[in-house]
MARLO-99602 format. One line per field, with one value per atom (N, C-alpha, C): residue in one letter; atom name; x, y, z. Coordinates in steps of 0.1 Angstrom, whole numbers, plus 5000, padded with zeros to 4 digits. Layout:
// MARLO-99602
rest = (a | ...) $
atom = (CA | ...) $
c1 = (X | ...) $
c2 = (Y | ...) $
c3 = (Z | ...) $
***
This chain:
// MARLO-99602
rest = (x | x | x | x | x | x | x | x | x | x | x | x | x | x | x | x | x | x | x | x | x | x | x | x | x | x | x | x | x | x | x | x | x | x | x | x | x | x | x | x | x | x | x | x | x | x | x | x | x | x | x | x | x | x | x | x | x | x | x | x | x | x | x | x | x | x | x | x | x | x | x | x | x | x | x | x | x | x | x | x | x | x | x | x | x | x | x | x | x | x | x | x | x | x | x | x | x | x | x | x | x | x | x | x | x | x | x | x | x | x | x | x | x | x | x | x | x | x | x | x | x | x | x | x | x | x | x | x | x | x | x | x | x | x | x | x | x | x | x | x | x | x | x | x | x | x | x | x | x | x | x | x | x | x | x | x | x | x | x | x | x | x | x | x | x | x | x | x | x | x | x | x | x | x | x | x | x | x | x | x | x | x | x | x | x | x | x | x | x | x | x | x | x | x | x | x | x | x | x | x | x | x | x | x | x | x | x | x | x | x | x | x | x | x | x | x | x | x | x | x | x | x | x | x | x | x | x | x | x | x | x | x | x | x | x | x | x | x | x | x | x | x | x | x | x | x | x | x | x | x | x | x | x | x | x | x | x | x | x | x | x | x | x | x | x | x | x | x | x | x | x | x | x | x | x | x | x | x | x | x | x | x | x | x | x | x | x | x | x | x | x | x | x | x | x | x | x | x | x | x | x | x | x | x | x | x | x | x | x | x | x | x | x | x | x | x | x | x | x | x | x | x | x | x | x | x | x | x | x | x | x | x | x | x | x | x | x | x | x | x | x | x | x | x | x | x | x | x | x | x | x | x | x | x | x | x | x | x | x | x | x | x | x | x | x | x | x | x | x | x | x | x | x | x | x | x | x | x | x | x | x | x | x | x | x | x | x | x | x | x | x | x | x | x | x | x | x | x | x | x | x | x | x | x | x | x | x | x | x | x | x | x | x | x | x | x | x | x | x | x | x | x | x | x | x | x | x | x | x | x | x | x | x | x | x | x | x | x | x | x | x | x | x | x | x | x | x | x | x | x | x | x | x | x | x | x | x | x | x | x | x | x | x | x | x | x | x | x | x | x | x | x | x | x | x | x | x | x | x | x | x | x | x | x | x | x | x | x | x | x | x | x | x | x | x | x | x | x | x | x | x | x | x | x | x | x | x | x | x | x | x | x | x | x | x | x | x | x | x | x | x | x | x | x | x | x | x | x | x | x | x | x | x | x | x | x | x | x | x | x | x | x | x | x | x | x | x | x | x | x | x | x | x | x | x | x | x | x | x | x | x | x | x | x | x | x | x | x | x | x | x | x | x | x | x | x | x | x | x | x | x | x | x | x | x | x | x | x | x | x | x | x | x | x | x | x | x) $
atom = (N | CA | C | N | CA | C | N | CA | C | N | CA | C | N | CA | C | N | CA | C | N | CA | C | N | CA | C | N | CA | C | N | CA | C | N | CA | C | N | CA | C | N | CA | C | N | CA | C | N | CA | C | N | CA | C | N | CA | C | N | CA | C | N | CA | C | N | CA | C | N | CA | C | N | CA | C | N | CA | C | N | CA | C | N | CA | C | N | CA | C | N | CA | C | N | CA | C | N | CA | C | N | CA | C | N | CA | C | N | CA | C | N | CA | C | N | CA | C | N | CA | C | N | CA | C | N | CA | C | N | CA | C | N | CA | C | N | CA | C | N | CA | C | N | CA | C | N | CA | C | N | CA | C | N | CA | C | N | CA | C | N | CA | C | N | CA | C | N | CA | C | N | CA | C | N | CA | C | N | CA | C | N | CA | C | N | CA | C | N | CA | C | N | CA | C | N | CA | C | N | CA | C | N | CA | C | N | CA | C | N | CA | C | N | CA | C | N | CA | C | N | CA | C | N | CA | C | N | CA | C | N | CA | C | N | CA | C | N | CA | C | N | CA | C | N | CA | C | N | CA | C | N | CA | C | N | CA | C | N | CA | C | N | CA | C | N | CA | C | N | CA | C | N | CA | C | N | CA | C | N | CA | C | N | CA | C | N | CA | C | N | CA | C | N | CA | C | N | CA | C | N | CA | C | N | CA | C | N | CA | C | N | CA | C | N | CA | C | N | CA | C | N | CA | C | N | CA | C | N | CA | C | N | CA | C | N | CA | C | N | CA | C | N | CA | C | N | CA | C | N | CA | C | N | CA | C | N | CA | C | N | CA | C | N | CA | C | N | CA | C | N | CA | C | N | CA | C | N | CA | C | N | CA | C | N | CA | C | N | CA | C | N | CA | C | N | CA | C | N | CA | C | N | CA | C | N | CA | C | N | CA | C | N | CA | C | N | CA | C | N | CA | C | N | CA | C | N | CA | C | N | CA | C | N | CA | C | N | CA | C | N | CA | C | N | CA | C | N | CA | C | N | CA | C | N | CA | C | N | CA | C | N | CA | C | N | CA | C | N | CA | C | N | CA | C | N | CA | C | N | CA | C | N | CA | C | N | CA | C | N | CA | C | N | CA | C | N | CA | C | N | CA | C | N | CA | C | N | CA | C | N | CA | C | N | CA | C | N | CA | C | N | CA | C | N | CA | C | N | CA | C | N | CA | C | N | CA | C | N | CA | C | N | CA | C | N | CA | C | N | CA | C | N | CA | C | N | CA | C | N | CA | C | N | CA | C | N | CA | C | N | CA | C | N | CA | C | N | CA | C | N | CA | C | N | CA | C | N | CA | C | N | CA | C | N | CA | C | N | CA | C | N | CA | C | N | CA | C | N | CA | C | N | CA | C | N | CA | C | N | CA | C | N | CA | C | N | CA | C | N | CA | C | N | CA | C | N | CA | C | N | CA | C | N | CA | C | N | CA | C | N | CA | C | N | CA | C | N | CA | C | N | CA | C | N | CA | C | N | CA | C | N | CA | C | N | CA | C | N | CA | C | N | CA | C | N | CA | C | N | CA | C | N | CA | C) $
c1 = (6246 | 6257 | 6270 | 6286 | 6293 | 6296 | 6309 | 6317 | 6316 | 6325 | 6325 | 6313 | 6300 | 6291 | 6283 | 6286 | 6274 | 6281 | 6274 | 6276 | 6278 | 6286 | 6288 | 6279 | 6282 | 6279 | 6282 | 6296 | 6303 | 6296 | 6299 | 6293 | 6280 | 6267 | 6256 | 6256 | 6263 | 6264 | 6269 | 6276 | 6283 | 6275 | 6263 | 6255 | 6242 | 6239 | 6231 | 6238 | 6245 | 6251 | 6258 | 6259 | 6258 | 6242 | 6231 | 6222 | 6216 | 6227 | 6221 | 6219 | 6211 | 6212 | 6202 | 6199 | 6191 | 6178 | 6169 | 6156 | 6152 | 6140 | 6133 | 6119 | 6113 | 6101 | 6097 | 6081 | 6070 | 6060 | 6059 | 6041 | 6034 | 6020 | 6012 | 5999 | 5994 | 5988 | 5974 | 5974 | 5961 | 5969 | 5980 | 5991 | 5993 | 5992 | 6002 | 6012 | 6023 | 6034 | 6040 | 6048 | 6058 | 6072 | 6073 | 6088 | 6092 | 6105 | 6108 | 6127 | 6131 | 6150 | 6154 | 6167 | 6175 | 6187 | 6179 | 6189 | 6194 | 6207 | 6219 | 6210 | 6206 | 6201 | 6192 | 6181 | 6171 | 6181 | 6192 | 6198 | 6194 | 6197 | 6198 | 6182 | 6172 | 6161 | 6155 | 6162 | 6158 | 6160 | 6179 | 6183 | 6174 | 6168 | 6160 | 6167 | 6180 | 6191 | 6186 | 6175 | 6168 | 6156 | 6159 | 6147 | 6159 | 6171 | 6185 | 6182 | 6176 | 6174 | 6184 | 6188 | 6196 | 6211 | 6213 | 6228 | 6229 | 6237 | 6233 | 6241 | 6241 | 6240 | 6228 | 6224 | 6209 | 6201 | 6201 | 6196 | 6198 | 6205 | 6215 | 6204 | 6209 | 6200 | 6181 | 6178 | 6165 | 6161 | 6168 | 6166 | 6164 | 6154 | 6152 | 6158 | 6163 | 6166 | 6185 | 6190 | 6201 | 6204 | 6216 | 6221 | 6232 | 6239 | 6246 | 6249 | 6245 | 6242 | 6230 | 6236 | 6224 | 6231 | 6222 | 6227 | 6237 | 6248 | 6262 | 6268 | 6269 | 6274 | 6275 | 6260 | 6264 | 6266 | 6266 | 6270 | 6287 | 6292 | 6311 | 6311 | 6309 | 6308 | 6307 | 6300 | 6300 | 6312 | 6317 | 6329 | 6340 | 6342 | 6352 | 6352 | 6343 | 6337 | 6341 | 6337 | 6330 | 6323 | 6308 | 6295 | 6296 | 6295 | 6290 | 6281 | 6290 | 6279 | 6277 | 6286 | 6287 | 6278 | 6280 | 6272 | 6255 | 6253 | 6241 | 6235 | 6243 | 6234 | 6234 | 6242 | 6243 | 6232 | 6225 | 6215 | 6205 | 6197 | 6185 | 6174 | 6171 | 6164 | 6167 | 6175 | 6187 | 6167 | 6162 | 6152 | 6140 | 6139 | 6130 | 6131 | 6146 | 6148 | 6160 | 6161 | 6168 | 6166 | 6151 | 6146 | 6150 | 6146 | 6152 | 6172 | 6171 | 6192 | 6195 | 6190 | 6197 | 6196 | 6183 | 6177 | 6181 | 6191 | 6192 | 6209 | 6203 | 6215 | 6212 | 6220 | 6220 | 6208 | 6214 | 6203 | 6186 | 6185 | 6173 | 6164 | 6174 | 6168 | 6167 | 6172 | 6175 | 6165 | 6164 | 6156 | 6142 | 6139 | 6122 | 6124 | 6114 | 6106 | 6093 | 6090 | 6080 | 6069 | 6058 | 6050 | 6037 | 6033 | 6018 | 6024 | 6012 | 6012 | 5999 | 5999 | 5991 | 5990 | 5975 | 5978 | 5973 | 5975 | 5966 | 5964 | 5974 | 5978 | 5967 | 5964 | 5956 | 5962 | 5975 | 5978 | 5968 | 5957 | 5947 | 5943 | 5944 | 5931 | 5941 | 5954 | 5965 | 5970 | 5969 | 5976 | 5987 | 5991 | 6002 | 6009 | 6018 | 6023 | 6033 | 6030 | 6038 | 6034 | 6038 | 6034 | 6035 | 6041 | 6042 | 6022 | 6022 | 6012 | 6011 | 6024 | 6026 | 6032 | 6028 | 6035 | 6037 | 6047 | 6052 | 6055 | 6047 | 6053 | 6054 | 6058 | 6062 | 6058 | 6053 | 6052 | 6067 | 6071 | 6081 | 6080 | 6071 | 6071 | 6051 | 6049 | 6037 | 6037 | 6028 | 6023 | 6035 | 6046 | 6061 | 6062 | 6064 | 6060 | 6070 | 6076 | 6089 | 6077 | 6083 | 6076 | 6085 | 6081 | 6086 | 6078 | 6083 | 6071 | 6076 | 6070 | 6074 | 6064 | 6067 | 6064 | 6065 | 6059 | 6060 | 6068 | 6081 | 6086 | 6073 | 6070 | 6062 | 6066 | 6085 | 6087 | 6092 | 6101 | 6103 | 6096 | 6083 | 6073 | 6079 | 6092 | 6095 | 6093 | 6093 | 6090 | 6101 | 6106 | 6115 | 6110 | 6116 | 6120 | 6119 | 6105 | 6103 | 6106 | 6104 | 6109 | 6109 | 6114 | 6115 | 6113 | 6108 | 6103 | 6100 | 6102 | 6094 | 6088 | 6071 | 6064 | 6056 | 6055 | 6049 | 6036 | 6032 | 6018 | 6012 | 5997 | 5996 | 5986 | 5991 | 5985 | 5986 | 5995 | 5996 | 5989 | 5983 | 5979 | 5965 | 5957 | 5947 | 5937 | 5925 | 5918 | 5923 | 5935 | 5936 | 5935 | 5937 | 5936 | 5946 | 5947 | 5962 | 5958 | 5971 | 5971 | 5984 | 5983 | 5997 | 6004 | 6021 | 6029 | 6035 | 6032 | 6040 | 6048 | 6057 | 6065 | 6077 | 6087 | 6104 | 6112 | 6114 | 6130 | 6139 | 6148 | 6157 | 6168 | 6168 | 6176 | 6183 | 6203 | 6213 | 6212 | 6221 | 6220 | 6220 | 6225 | 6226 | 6212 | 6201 | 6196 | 6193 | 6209 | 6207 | 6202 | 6196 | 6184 | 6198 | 6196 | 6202 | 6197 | 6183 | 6177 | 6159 | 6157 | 6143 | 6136 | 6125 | 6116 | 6106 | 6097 | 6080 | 6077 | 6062 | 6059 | 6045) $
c2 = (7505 | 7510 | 7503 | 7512 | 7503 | 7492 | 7486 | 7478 | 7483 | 7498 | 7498 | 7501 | 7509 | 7510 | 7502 | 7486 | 7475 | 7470 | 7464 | 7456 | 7439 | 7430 | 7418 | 7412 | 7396 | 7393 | 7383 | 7387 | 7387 | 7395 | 7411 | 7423 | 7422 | 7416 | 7413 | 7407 | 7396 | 7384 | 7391 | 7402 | 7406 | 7413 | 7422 | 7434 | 7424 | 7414 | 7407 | 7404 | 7400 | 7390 | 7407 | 7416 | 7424 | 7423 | 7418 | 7420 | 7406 | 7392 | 7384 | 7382 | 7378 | 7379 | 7391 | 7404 | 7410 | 7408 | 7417 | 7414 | 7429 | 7425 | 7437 | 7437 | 7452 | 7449 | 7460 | 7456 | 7465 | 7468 | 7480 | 7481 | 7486 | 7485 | 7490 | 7495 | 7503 | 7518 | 7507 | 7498 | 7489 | 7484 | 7487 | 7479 | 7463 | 7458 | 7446 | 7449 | 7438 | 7439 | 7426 | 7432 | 7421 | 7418 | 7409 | 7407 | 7390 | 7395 | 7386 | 7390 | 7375 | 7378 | 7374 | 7379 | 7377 | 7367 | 7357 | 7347 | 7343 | 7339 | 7336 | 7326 | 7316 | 7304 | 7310 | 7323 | 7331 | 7334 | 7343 | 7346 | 7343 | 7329 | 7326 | 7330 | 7328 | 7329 | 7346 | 7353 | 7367 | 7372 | 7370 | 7371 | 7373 | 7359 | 7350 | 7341 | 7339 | 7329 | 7315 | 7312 | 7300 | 7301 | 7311 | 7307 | 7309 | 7309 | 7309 | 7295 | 7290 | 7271 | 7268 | 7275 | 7273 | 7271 | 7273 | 7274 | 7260 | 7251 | 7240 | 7239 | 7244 | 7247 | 7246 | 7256 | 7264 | 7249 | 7241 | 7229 | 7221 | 7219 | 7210 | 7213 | 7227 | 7233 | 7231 | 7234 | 7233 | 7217 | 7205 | 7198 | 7188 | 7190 | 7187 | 7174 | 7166 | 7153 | 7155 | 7165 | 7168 | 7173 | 7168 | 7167 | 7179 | 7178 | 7183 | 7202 | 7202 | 7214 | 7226 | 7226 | 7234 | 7250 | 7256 | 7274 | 7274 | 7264 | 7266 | 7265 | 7252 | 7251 | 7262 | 7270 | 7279 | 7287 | 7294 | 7305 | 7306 | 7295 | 7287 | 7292 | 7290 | 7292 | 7304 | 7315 | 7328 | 7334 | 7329 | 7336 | 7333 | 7320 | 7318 | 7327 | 7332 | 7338 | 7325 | 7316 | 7303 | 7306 | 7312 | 7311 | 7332 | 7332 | 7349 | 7359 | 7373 | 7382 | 7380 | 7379 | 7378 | 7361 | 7351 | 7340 | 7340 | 7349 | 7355 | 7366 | 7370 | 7381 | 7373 | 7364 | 7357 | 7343 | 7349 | 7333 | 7337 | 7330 | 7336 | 7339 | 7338 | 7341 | 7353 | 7358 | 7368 | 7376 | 7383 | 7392 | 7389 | 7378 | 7373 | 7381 | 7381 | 7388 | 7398 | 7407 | 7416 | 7430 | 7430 | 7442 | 7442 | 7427 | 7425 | 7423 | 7420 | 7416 | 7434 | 7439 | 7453 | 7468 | 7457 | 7465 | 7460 | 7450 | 7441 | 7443 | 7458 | 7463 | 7464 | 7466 | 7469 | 7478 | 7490 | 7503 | 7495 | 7495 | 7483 | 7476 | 7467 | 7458 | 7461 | 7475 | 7478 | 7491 | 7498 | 7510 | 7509 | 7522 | 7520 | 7530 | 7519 | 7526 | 7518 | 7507 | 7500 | 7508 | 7514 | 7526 | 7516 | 7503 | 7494 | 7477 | 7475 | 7458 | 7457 | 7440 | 7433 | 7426 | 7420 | 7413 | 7406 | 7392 | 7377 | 7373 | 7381 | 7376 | 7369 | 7366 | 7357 | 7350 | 7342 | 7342 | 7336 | 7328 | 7321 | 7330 | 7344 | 7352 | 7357 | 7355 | 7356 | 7345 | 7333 | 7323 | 7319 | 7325 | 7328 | 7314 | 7314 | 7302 | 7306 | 7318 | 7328 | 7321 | 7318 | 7313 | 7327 | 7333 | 7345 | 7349 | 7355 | 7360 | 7371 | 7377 | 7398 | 7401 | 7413 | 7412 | 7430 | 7432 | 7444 | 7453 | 7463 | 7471 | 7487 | 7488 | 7507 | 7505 | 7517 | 7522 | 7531 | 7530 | 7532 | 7540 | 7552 | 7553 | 7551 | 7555 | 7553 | 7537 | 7530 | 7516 | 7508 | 7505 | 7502 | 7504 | 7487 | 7484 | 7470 | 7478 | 7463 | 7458 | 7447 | 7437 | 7432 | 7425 | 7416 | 7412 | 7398 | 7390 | 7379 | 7381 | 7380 | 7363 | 7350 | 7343 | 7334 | 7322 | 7317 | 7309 | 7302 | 7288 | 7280 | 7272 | 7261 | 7255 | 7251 | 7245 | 7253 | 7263 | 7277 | 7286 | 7283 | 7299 | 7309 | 7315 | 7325 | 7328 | 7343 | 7347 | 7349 | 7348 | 7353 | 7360 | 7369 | 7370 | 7353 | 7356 | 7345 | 7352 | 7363 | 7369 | 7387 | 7388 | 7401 | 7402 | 7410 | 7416 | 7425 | 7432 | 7442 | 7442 | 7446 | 7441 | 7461 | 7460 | 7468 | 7466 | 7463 | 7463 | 7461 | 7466 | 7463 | 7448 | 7439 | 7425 | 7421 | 7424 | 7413 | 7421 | 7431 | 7439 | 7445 | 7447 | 7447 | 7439 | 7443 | 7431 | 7424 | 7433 | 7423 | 7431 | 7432 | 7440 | 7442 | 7457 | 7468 | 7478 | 7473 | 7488 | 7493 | 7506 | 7512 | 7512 | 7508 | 7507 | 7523 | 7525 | 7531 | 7532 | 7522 | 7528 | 7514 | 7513 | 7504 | 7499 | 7492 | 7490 | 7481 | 7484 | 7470 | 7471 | 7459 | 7453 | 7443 | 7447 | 7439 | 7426 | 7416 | 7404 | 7401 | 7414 | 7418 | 7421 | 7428 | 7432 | 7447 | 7451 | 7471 | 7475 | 7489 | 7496 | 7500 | 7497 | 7498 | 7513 | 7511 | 7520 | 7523 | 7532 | 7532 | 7547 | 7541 | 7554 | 7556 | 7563 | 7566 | 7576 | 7574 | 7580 | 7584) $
c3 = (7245 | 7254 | 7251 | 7254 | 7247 | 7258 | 7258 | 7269 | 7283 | 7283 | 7293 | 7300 | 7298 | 7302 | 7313 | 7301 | 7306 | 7315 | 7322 | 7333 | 7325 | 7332 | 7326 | 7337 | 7332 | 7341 | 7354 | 7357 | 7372 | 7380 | 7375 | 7382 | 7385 | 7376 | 7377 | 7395 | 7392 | 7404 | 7419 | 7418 | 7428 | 7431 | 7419 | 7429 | 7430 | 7432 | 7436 | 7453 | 7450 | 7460 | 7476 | 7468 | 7480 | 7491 | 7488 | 7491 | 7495 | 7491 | 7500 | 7514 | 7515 | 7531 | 7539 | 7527 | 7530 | 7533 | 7540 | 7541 | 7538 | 7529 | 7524 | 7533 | 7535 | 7543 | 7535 | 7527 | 7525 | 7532 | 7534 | 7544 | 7535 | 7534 | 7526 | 7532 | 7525 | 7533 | 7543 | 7538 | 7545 | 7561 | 7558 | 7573 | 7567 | 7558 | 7550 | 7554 | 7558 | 7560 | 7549 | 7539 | 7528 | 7528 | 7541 | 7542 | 7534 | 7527 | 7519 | 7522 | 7519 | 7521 | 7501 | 7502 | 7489 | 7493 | 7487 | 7483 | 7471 | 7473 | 7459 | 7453 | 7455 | 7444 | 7437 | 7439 | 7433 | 7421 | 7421 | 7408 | 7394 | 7393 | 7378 | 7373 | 7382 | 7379 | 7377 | 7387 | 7387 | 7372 | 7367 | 7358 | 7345 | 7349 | 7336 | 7331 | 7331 | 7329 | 7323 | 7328 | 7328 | 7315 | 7313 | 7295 | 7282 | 7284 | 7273 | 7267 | 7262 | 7263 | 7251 | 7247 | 7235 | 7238 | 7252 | 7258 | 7268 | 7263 | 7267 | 7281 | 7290 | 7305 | 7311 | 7301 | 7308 | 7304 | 7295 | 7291 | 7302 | 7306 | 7322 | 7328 | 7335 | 7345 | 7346 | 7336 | 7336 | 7336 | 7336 | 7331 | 7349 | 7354 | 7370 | 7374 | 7364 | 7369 | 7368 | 7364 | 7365 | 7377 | 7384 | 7402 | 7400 | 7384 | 7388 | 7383 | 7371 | 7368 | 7377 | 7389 | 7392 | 7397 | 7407 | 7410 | 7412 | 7420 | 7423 | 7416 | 7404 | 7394 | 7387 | 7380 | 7373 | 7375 | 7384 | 7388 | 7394 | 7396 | 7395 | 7385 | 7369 | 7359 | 7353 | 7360 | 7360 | 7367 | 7375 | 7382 | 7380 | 7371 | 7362 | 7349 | 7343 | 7331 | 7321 | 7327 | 7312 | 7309 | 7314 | 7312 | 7311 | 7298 | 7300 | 7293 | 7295 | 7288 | 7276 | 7272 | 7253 | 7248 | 7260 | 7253 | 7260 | 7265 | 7273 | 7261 | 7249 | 7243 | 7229 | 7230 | 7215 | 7214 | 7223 | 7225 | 7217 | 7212 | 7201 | 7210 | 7220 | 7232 | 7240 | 7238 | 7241 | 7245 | 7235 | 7234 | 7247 | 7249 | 7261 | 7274 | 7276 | 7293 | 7289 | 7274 | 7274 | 7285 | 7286 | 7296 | 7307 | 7311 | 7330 | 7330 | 7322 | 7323 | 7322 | 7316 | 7312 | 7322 | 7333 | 7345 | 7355 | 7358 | 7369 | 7377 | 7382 | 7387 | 7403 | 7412 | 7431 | 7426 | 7426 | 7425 | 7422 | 7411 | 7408 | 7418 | 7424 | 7429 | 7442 | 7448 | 7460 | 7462 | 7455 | 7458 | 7455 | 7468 | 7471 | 7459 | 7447 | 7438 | 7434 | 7439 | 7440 | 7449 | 7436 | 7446 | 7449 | 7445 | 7448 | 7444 | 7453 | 7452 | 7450 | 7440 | 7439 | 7452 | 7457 | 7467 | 7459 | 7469 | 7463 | 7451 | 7444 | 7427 | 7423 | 7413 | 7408 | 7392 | 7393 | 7380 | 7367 | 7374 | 7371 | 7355 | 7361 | 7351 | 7338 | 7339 | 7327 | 7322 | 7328 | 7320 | 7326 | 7342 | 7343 | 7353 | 7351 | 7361 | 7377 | 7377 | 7388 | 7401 | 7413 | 7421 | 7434 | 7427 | 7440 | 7442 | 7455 | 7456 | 7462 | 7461 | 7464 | 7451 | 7441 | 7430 | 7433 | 7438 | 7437 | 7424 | 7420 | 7405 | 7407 | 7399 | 7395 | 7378 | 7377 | 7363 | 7359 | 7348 | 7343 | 7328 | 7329 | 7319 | 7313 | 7301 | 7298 | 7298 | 7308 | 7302 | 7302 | 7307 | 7309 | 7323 | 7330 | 7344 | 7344 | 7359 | 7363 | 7378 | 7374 | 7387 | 7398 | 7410 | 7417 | 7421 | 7423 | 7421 | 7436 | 7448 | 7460 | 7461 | 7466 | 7463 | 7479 | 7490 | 7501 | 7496 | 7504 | 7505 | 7513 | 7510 | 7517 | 7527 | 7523 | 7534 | 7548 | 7546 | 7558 | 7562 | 7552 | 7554 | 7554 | 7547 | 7545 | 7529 | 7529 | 7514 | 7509 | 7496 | 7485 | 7472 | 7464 | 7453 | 7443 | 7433 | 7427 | 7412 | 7414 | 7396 | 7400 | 7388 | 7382 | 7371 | 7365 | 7351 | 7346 | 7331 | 7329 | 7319 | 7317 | 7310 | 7304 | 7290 | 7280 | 7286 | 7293 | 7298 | 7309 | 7313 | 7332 | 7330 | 7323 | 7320 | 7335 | 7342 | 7355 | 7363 | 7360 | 7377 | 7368 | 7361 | 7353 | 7361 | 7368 | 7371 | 7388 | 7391 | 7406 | 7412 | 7428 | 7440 | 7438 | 7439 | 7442 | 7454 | 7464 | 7472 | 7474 | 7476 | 7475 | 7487 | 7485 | 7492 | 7498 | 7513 | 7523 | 7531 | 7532 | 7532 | 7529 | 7526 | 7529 | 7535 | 7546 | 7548 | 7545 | 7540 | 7537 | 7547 | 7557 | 7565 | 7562 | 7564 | 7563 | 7573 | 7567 | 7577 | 7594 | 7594 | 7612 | 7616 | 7606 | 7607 | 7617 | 7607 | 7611 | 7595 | 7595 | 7586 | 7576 | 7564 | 7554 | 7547 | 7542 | 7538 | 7545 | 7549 | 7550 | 7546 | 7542 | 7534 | 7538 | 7537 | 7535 | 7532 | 7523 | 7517 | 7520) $
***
C-alpha cells in the first residue's frame, strides 16, 4: 500500500488510545463471561514493538533493568515521530509482526469478529510462553487466524490484552478447549455500551 494508505505510527497510537479505558465483555455460549480493559502501557507489546531488537530503544526497553526506557518513554517518542514508521519497517525483524502492525487498526481491535475462545490455554503443549489463559480467535481466511490473547494481572485481578497476533495456522487452538463466543460488548470509561452484538 502506498503513503497515504498506511497508517504510521502516531495514528497506530491514537487508534489504540481511543479505546483506552475501554472494557470489552465476551460471553460465550457456555455463559463464560471475558471481561478484560485496554490499557496504553499494553501498546508496545500489542504492536509487537518489542521483538524490533535491532532498534536500539527497543534494546533499552526490553532490557528489565532499564528505569528509564520504558512504555512512556517510547511511546513520547512516537508522538514526537523520533521513533517511527519507516524505522519500524527498516528493522530486519520488520517480517516477525508485519501481520499484526498491518492489522492493528480501531476497526481491528474494536469489532466483534472474534467468533471462539480457547479456554484455559494450555501454552504448555506448543512451547508457548503466553501467559494469557482466554485466547480469543477468528479465522481469516483458509487456516489464517488473528488472536487475542486475554491474560490475569495478578496483582488487580483484572484481565488485559496480553497479545495480538496472526498466525498461518490453528497451532494455538489445535488440541485445546474451544467454545464459541455469543455475544460482545464493549463499554467506554463511563461505562455507556459503545458497541453490542449477538449472535
Amino acid at each position: 500500500p502506498d503513503k497515504e494508505e498506511r497508517q504510521d505510527l502516531p495514528e497506530k497510537h491514537n487508534d489504540y488510545m481511543r479505546l483506552n479505558g475501554c472494557r470489552a465483555e465476551y460471553i460465550l455460549v457456555n455463559g463464560i463471561k471475558i471481561e478484560f480493559f485496554y490499557k496504553e502501557q499494553n501498546f508496545i507489546h500489542l504492536l509487537g514493538l518489542h521483538k524490533l531488537k535491532d532498534i536500539q530503544m527497543i534494546q533499552l526497553f526490553n532490557d528489565k533493568k532499564n528505569r528509564v526506557v520504558q512504555t512512556q518513554y517510547v511511546i513520547s517518542r512516537i508522538k514526537q515521530e523520533k521513533f517511527t514508521d519507516t524505522m519500524v519497517r527498516a528493522s530486519s525483524f520488520f517480517s516477525e509482526i508485519a501481520d499484526r502492525y498491518e492489522t492493528f487498526t480501531y476497526d481491528n481491535l474494536s469489532t466483534i469478529t472474534y467468533t471462539d475462545a480457547v479456554v484455559d490455554f494450555d501454552p504448555s503443549r506448543i512451547s508457548s510462553k503466553l501467559k494469557s489463559d482466554y485466547l480469543l480467535f477468528e479465522e481469516k481466511g483458509q487456516g489464517e487466524y488473528n488472536h487475542l490473547g486475554i491474560a490475569l494481572d495478578p496483582v488487580n485481578r483484572k484481565r488485559y490484552i496480553e497479545t495480538f497476533f496472526h498466525q498461518s495456522s490453528a497451532n494455538y487452538i489445535t488440541g485445546q478447549k474451544v467454545i464459541r463466543v455469543s455475544g460482545f460488548t464493549l463499554y467506554n470509561p463511563e461505562n455507556q455500551i459503545i458497541v453490542r452484538d449477538y449472535f
